[in-house]
N, C-alpha and C positions, 0 to 999 in steps of 0.2 A: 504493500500500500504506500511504502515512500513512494515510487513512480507517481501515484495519483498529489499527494503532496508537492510534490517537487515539479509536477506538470512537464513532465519525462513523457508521457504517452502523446500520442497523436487524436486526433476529436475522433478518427476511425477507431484506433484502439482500444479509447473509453469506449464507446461508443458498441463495440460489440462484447466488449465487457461487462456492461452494462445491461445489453442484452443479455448476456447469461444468466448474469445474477436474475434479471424478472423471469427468466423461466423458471428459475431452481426455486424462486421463491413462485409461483402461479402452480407450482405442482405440488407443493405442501408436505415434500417427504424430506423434507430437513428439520433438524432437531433445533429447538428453540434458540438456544444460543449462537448455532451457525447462521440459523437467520436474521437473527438481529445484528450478528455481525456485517452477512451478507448485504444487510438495509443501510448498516452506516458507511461500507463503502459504495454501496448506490448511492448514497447521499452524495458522498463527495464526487463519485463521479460525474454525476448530475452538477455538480456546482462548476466541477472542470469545464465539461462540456458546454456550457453559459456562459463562464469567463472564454471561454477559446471564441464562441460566435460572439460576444460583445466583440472581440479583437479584432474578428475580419467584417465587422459591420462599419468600421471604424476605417478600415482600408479602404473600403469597395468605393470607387468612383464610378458613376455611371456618364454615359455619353447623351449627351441632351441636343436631340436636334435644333438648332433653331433659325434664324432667317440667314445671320451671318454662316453656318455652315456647323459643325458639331462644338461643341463644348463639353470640358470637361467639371461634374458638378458633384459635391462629397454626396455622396451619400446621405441621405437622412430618412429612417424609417417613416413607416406612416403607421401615427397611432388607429387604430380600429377600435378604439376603448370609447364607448359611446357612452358613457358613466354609468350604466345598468347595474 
């Protein structure tokens, strides 16, 4: 679990990691303790996986057509949070 600390893995690596653990936990034949261990490194890898796509949301430029010809414009998400 230092890898997942030290952000040593790649967003694929968590990321199918991550997948395992939710299988091993959605089949329910692990004994209490390894699951709750297996939850808290789901946790982190889930925190991984966040921190890594806040980073390339941060990167990503997109190309903006406009009259003068393309431009380059940061990135900025679009909230879809309609305050519901």
């Amino acid at each position: 679990m230092d890898s997942i600390n030290n952000g040593e893995l790649s967003f694929e690596q968590a990321m199918e990691r991550l997948d395992s653990i939710v299988s091993k936990l959605e089949n329910g034949d692990v004994p209490l303790e390894t699951a709750i261990e297996l939850f808290q490194e789901g946790m982190k890898l889930s925190r991984l996986c966040g921190s890594k796509l806040e980073q390339v949301e941060q990167k990503i430029e997109m190309l903006i057509e406009t009259e003068q010809g393309f431009q380059k414009k940061t990135f900025a998400p679009v909230n879809d949070d309609k305050g519901e």
